[in-house]
C-alpha positions in Angstrom: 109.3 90.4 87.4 107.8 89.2 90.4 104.8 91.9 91.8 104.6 92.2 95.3 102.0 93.1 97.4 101.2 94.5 101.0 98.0 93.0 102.2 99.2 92.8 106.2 101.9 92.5 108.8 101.0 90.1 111.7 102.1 90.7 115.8 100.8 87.7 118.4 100.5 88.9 122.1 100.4 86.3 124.4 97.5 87.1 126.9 97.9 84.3 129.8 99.9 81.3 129.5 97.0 79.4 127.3 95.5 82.7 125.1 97.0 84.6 122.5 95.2 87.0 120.2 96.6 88.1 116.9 96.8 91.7 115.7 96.8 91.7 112.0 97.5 95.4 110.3 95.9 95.4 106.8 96.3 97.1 103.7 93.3 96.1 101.1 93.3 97.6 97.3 92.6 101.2 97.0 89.1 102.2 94.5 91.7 103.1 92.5 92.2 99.6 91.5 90.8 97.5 88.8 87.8 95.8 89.9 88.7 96.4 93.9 85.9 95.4 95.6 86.4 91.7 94.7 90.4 92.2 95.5 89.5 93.1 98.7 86.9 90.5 99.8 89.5 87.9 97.9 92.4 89.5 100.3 90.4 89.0 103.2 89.1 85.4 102.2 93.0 84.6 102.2 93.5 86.1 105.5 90.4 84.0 107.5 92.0 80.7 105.5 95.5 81.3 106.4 95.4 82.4 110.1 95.3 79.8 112.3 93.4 81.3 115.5 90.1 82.6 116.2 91.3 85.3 118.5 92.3 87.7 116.0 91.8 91.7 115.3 92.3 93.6 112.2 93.6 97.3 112.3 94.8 99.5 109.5 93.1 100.6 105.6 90.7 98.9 104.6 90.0 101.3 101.9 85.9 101.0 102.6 83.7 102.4 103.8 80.3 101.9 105.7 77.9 101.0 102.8 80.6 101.2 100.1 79.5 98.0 98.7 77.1 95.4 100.0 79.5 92.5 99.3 82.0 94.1 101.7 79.3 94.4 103.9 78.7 90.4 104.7 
């Protein structure tokens, strides 16, 4: 069986006729999770490689928080 996974749902808004910024609403792994630090910062090293603007803001649950771990941090 095939898992799935929610890790975010994407919306582009056009700004002006030459800028668009992309709203990107995330769901990273609970501390529930097996080993869920490194899920997350893997989840979000997938994100940066796959989008294909700089103009980008992520909303949503992260499922850290400030000084949770120093890895999530950088």
């Amino acid at each position: 069986a095939k898992k799935t996974t929610k890790e975010y749902i994407q919306a582009r808004f056009g700004i002006n006729a030459r800028v668009t910024i992309d709203v990107l609403n995330v769901h990273l792994h609970s501390n529930r999770s097996k080993n869920s630090e490194e899920k997350r910062c893997q989840a979000l090293d997938r994100l940066f490689t796959q989008l294909e603007t700089k103009n980008f803001l992520l909303i949503g649950d992260m499922n850290f928080g400030d000084f949770d771990a120093p890895k999530e941090q950088e």
